[in-house]
N, C-alpha and C positions, 0 to 999 in steps of 0.2 A: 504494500500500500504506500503512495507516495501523496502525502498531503502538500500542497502550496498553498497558501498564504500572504494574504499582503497584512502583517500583523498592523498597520496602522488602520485597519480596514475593521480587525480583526476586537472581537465580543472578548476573546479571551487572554490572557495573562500568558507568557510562555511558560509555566510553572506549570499553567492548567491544561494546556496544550500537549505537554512532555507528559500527562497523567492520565490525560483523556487518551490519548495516542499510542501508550506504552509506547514513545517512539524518542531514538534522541534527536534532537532538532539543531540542524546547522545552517546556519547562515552561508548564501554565495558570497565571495567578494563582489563590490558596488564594479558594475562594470564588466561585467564576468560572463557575457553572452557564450562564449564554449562553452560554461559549466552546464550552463541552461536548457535542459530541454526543450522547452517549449521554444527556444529561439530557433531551429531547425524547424520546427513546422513554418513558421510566419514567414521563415527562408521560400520555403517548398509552395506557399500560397503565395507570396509576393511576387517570383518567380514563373509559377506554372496556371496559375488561377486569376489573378492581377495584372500579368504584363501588359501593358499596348493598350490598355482600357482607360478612359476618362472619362470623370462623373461628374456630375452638375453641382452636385453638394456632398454632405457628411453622411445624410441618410443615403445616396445612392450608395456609397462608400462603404457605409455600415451592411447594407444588403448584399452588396460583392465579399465583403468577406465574410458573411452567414453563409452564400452560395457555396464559398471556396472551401471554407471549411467541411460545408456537408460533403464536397466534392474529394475534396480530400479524402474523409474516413471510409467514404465508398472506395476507391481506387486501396484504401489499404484494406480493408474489410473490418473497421473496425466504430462501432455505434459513436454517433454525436448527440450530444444534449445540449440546449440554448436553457440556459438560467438567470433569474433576474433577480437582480440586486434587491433588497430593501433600499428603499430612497435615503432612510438616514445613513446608511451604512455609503453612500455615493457622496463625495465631496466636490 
């Protein structure tokens, strides 16, 4: 299980997270895009889902990378879920 986190985002304490999680929680270094998983995928969408495209605003934008995304986990064979924030939890 790999939990991510943006703790300033985040309801819980790392104390309470390391207890809930039975997990030990490390920090990436700031800037550390190799370490990051996820930065390889936005690679692979930015790349192969996004190239050569130009959108009118933010919401087009936003829907290009819903598409890419779902287009992605299809091409890998693997489920997507879109989740929505609580509004306080969105700064």
């Amino acid at each position: 299980l790999n939990l991510y986190l943006d703790l300033h985002l985040s309801l819980y304490t790392l104390d309470d997270l390391q207890i809930i999680c039975d997990r030990y929680i490390l920090f990436l270094p700031k800037y550390c895009s190799e370490m990051n998983p996820i930065e390889l995928e936005w690679q692979h969408i930015k790349k192969d889902e996004l190239a050569g495209q130009m959108f009118e605003d933010e919401l087009e934008l936003a829907y290009a990378v819903i598409n890419g995304v779902e287009a992605r986990g299809k091409k890998g064979n693997y489920s997507t879920k879109r989740i929505k924030l609580r509004a306080e939890l969105v700064t």
